[in-house]
Backbone as ProteinMPNN parsed JSONL, in Angstrom:
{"seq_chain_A": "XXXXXXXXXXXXXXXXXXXXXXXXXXXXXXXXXXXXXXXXXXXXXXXXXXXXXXXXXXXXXXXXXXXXXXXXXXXXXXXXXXXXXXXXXXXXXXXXXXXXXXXXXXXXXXXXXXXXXXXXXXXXXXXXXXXXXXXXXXXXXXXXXXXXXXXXXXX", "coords_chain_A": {"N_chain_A": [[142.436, 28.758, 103.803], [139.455, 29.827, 102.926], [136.837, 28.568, 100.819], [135.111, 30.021, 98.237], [131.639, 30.208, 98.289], [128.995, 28.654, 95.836], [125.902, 29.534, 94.253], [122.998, 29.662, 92.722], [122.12, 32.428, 90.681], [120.508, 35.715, 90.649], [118.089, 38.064, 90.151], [118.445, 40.234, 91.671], [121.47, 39.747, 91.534], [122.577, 40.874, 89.385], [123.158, 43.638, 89.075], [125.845, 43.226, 90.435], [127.073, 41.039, 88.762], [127.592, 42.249, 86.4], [129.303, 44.618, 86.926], [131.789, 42.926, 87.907], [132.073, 41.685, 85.267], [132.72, 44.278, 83.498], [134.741, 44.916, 85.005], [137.1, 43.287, 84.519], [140.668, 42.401, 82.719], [141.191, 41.492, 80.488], [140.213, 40.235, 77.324], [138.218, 42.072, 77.411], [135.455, 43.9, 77.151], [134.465, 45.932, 73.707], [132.606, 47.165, 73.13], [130.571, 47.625, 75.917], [127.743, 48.138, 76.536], [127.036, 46.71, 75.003], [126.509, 43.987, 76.036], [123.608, 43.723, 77.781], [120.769, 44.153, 80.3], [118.914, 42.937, 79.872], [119.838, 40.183, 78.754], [121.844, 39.326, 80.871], [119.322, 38.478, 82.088], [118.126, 36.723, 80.801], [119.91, 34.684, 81.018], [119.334, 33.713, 83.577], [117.293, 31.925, 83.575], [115.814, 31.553, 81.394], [116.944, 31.034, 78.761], [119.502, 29.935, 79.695], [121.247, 29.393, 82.763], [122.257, 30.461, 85.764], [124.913, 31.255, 87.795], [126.506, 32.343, 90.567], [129.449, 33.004, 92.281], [130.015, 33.414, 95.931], [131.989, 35.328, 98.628], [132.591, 35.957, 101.51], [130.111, 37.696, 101.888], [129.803, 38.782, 99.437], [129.698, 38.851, 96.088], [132.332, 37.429, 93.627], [132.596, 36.066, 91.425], [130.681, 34.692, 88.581], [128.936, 32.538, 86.706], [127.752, 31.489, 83.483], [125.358, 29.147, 81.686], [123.901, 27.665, 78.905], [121.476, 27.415, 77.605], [120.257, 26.421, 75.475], [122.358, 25.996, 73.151], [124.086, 24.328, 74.549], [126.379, 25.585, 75.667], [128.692, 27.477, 77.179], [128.393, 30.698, 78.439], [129.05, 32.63, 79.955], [132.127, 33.327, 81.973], [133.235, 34.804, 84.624], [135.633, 35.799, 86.644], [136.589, 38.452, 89.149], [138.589, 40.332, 88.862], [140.343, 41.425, 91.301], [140.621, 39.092, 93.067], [140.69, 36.873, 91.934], [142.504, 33.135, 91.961], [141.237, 32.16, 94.122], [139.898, 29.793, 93.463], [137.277, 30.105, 92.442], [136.637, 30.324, 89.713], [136.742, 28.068, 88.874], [135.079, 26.322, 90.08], [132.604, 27.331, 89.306], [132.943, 27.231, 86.717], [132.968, 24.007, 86.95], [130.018, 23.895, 87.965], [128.849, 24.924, 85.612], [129.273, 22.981, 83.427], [128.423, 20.642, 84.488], [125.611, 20.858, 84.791], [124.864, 21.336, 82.148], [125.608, 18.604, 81.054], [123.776, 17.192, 82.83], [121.367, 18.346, 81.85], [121.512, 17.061, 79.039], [123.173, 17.343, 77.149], [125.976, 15.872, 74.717], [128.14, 17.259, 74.424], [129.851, 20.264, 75.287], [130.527, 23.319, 74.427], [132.404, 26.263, 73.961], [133.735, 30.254, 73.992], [136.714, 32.034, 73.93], [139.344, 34.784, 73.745], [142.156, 34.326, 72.116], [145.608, 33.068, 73.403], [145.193, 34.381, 76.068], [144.767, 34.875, 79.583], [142.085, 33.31, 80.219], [142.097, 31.363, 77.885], [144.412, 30.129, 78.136], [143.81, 28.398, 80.989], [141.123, 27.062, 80.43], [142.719, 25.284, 78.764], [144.058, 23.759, 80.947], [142.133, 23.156, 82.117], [141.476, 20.559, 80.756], [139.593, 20.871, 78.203], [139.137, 20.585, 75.457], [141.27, 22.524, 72.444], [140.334, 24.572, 70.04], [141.612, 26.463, 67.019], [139.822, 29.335, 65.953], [140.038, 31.88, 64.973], [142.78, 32.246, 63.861], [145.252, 33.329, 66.711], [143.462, 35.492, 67.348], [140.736, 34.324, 68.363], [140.029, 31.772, 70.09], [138.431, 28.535, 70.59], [136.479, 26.156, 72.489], [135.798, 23.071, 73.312], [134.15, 20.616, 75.043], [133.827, 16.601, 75.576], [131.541, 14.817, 77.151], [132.337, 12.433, 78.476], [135.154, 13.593, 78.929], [135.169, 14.861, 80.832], [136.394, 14.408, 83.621], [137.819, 15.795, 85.346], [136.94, 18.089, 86.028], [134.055, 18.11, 86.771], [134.072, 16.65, 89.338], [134.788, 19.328, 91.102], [132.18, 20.249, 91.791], [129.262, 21.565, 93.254], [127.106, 22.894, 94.035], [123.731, 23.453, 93.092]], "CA_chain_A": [[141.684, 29.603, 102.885], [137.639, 30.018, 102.754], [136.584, 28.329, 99.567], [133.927, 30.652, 97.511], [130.087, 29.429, 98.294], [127.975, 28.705, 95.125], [124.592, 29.761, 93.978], [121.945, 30.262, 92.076], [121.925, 33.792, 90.147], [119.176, 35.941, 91.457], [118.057, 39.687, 89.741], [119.219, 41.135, 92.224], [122.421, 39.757, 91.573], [122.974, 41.261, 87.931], [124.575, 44.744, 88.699], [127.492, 42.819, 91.254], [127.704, 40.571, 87.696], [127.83, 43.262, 84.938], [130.775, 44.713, 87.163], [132.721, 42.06, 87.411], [132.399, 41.433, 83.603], [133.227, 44.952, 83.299], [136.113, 44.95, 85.647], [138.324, 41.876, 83.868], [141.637, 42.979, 82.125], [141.352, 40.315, 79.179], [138.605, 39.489, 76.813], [137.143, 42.745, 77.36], [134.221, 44.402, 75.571], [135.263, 46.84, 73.029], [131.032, 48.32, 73.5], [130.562, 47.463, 77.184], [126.715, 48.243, 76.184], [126.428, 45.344, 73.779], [125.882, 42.681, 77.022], [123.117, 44.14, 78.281], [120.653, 43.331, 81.417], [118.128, 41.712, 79.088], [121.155, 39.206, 78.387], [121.771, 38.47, 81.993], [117.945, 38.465, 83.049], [117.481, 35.671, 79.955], [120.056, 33.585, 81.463], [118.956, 33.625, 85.159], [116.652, 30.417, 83.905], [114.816, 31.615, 80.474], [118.026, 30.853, 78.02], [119.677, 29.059, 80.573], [120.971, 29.193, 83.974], [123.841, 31.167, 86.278], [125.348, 31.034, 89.217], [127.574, 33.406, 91.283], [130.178, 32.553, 93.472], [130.447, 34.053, 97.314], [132.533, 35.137, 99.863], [132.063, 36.777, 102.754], [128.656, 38.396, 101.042], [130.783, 39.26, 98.74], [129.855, 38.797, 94.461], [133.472, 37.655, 93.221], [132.199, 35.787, 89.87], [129.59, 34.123, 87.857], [128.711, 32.058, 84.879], [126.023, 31.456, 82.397], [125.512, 28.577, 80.85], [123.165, 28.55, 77.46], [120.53, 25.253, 77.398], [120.174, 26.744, 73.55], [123.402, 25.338, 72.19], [125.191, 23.879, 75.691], [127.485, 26.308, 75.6], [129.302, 28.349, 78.47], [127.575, 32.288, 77.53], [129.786, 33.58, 80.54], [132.68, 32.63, 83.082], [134.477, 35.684, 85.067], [136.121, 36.185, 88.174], [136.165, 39.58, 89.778], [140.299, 40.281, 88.877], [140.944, 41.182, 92.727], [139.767, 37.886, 93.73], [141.785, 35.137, 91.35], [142.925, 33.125, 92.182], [140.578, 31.366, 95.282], [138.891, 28.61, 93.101], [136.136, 30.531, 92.054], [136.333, 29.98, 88.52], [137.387, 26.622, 88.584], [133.879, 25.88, 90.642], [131.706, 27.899, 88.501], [133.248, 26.071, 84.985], [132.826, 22.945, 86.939], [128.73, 23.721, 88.019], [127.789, 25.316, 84.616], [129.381, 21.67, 83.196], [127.852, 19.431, 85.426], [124.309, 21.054, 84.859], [124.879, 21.239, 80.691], [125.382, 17.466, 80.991], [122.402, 17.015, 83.453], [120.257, 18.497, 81.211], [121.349, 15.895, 78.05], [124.335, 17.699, 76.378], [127.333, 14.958, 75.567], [129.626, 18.423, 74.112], [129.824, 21.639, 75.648], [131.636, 24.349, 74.056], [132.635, 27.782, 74.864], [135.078, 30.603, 72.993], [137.312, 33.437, 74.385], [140.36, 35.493, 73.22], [143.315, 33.506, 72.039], [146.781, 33.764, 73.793], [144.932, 34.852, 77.682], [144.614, 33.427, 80.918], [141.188, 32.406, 80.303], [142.821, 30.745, 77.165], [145.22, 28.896, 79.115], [142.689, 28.016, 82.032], [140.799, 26.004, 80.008], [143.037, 24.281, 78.447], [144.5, 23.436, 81.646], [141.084, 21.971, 82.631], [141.298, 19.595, 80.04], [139.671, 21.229, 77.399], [139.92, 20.8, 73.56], [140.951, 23.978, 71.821], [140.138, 24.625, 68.672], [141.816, 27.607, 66.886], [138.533, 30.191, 65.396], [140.64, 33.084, 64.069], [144.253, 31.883, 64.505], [145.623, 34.583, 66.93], [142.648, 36.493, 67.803], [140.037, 34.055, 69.261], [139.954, 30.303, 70.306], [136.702, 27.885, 70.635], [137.066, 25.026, 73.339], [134.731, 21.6, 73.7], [134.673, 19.287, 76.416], [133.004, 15.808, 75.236], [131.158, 13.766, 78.695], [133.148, 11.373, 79.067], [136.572, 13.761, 79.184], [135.127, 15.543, 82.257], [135.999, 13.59, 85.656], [138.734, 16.435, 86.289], [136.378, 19.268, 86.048], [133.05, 17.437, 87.667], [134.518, 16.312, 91.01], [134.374, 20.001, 91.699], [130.786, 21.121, 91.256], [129.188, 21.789, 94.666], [125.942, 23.635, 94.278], [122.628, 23.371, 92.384]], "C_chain_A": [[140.25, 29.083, 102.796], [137.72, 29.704, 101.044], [135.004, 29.427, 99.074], [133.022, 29.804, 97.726], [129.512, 29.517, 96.584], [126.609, 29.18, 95.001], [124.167, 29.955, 93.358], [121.873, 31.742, 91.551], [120.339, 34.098, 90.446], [119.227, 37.587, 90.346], [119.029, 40.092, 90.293], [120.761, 40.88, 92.616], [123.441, 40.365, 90.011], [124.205, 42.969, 87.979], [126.022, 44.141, 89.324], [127.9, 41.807, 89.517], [127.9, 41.625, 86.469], [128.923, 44.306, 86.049], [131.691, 44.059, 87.288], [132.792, 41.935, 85.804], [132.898, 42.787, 83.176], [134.724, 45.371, 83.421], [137.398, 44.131, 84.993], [139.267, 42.804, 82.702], [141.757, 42.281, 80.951], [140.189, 40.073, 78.998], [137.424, 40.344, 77.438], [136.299, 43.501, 76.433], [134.39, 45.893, 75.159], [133.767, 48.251, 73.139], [130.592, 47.608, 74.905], [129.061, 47.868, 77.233], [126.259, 47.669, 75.307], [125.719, 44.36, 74.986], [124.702, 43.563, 78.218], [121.75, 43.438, 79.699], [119.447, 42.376, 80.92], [119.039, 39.936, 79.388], [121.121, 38.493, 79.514], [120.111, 38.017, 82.411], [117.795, 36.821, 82.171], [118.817, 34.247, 80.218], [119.987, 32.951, 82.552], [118.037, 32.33, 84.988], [115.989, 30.64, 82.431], [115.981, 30.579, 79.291], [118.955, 29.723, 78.548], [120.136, 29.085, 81.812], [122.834, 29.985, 84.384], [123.64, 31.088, 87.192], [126.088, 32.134, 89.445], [128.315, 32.755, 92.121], [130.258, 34.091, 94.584], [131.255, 34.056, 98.169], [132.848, 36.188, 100.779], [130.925, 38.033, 102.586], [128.975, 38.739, 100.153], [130.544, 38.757, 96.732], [131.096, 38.594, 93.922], [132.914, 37.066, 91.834], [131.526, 34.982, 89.782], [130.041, 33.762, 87.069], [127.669, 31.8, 84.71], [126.111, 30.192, 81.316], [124.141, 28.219, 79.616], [123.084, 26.754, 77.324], [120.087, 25.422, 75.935], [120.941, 25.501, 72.98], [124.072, 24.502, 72.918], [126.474, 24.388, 75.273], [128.17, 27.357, 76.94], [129.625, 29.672, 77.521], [128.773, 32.961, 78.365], [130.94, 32.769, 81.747], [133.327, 34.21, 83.409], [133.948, 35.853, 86.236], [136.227, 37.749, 88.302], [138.215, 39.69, 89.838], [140.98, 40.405, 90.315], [140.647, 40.081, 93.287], [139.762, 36.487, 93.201], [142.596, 34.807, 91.919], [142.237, 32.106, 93.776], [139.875, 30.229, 95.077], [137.715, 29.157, 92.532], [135.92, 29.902, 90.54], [136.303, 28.585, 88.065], [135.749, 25.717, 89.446], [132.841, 26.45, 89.967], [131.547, 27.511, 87.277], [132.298, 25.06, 85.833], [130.787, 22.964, 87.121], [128.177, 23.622, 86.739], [128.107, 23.77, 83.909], [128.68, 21.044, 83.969], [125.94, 19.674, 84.951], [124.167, 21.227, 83.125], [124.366, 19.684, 80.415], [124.056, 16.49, 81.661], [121.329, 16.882, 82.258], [119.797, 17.773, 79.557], [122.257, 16.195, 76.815], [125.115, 16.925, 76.482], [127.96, 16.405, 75.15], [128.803, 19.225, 74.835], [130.604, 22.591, 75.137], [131.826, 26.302, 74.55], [133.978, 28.448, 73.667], [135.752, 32.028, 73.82], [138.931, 33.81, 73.453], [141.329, 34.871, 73.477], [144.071, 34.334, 73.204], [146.607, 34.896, 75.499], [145.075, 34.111, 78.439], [143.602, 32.634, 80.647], [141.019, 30.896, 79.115], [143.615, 29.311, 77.763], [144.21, 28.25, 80.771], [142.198, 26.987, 81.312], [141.028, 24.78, 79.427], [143.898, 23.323, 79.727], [143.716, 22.36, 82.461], [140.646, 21.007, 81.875], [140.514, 19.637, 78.811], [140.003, 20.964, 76.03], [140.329, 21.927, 72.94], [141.395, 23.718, 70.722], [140.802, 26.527, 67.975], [140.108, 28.319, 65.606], [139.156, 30.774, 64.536], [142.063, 32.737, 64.7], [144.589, 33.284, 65.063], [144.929, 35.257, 68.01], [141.629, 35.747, 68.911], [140.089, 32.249, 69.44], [138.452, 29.859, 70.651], [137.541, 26.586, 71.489], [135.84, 24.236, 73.429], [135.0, 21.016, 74.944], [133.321, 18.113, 76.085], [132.875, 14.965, 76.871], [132.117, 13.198, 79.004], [134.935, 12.128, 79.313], [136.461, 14.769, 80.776], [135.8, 15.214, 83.295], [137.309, 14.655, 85.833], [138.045, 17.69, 86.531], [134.695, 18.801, 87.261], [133.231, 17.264, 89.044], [134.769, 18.196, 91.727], [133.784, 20.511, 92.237], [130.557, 20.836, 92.864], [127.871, 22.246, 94.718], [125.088, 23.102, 92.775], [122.265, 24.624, 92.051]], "O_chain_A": [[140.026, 27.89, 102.589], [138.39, 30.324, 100.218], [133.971, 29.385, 99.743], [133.269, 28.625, 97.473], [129.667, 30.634, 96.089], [126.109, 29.166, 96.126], [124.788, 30.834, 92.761], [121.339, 32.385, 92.455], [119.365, 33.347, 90.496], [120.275, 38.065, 89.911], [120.156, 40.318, 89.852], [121.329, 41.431, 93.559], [124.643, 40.242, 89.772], [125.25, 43.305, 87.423], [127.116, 44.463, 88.861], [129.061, 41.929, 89.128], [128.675, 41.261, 85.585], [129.477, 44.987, 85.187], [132.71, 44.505, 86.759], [133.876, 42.19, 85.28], [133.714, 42.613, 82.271], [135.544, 45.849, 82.636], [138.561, 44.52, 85.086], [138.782, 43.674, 81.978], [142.734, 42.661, 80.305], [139.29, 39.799, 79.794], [136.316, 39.973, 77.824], [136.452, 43.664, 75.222], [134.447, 46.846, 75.937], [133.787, 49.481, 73.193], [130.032, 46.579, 74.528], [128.887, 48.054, 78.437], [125.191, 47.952, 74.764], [124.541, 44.015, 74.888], [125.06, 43.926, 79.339], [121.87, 42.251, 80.0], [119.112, 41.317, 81.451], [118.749, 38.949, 80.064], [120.626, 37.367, 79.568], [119.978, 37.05, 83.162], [117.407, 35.841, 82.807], [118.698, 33.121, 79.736], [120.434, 31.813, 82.694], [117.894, 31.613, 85.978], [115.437, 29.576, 82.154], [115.68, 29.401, 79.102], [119.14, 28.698, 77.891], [119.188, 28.645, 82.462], [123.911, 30.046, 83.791], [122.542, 30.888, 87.712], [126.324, 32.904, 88.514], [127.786, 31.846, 92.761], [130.449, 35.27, 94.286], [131.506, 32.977, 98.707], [133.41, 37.244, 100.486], [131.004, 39.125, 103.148], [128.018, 39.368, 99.704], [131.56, 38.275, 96.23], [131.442, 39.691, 93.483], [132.818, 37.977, 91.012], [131.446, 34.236, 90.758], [131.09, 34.109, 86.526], [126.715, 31.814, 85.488], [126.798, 30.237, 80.296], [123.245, 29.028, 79.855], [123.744, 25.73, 77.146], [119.573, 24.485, 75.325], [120.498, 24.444, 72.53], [124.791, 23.741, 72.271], [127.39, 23.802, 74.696], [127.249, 27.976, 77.473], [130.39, 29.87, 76.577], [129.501, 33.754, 77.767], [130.591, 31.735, 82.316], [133.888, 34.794, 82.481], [132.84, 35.981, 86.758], [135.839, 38.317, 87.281], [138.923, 39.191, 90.713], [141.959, 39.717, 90.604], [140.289, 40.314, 94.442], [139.241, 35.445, 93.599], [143.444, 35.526, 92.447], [143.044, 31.386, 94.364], [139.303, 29.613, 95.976], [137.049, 28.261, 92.015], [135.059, 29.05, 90.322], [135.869, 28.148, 86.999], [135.545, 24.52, 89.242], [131.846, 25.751, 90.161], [130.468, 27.397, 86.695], [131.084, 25.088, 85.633], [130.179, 22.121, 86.461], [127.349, 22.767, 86.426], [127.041, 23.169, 83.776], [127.665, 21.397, 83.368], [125.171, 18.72, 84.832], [122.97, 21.239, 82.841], [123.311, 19.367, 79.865], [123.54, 15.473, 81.198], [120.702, 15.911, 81.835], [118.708, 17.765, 78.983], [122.213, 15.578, 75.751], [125.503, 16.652, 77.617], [128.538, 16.706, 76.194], [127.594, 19.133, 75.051], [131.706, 22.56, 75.685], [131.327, 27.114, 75.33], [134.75, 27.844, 72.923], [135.021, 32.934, 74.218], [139.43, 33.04, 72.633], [141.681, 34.655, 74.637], [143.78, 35.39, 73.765], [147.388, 35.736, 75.947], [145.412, 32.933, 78.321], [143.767, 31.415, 80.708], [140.321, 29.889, 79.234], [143.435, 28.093, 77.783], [144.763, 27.283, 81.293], [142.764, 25.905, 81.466], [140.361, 23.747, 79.373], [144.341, 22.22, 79.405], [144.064, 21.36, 83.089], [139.552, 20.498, 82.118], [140.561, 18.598, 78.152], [141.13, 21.146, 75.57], [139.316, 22.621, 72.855], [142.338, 23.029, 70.333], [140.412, 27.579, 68.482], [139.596, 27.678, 64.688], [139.043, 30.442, 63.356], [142.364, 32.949, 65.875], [144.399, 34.294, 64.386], [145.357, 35.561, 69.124], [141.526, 36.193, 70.054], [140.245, 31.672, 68.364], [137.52, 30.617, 70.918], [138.681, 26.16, 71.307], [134.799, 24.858, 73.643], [136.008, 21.031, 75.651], [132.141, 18.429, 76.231], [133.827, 14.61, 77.567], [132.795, 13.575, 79.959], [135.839, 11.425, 79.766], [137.35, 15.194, 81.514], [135.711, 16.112, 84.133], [138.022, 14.198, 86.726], [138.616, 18.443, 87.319], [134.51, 19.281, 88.379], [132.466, 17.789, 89.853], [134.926, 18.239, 92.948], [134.163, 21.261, 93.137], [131.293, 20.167, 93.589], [127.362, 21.87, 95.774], [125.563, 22.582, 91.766], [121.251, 24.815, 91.38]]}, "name": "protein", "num_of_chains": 1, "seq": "XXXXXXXXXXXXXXXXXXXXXXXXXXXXXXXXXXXXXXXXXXXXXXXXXXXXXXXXXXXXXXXXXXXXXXXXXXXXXXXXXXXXXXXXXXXXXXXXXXXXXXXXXXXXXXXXXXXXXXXXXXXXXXXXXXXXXXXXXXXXXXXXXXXXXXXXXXX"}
């Protein structure tokens, strides 16, 4: 199996990401015109910084991570296309470049009781319950990284 390439988020990579974020079966948006391309444009480097994963020219998923608060703004895979590492290299960049930049926590929150739920806590993860039920909040302090780090691959 072809591992997904990394990169740098580019403009002209925003409509292949606002379909994927559209496309995902969990932890979707109830106004699908709330995340708009402002949103992505201000984390391409203004807010803070995204990546895409590739394969075979191919847009399968992105993240966004947020030099505001060091927080992870976005993670999704492209649902035909879990399942290849993608996400699990895209967590591990937007981490690696949070901590770069002088964050020891990182946190992040998605919809209790999902995959992306269980994903994270699988990557070692703290989870914190938000709204018992409805939504979860997850940390990761520096020093609990080294299973998520040894992935990262791209700048």
């Amino acid at each position: 199996m072809i591992a997904p390439a990394l990169r740098r988020a580019t403009i002209a990579d925003i409509p292949a990401m606002s379909r994927i974020r559209l496309a995902v079966r969990e932890n979707t948006l109830s106004d699908p015109a709330r995340i708009t391309v402002q949103m992505y444009l201000d984390y391409l480097d203004t807010r803070g910084r995204a990546w895409v994963a590739e394969l075979g020219g191919e847009i399968i998923g992105f993240s966004c991570a947020d030099r505001t608060d060091g927080s992870i703004w976005a993670l999704f895979v492209d649902p035909s296309r879990e399942g290849l590492g993608a996400g699990k290299r895209l967590l591990a960049e937007a981490v690696r470049w949070l901590f770069e930049i002088g964050f020891d926590e990182i946190r992040l929150g998605t919809a209790a009781n999902t995959r992306a739920d269980r994903f994270y806590a699988a990557q070692g993860w703290t989870r914190e319950d938000m709204k018992p039920g409805i939504e979860v909040g997850y940390r990761l302090r520096r020093g609990c990284a080294t299973r998520i780090l040894p992935q990262a691959s791209a700048a």
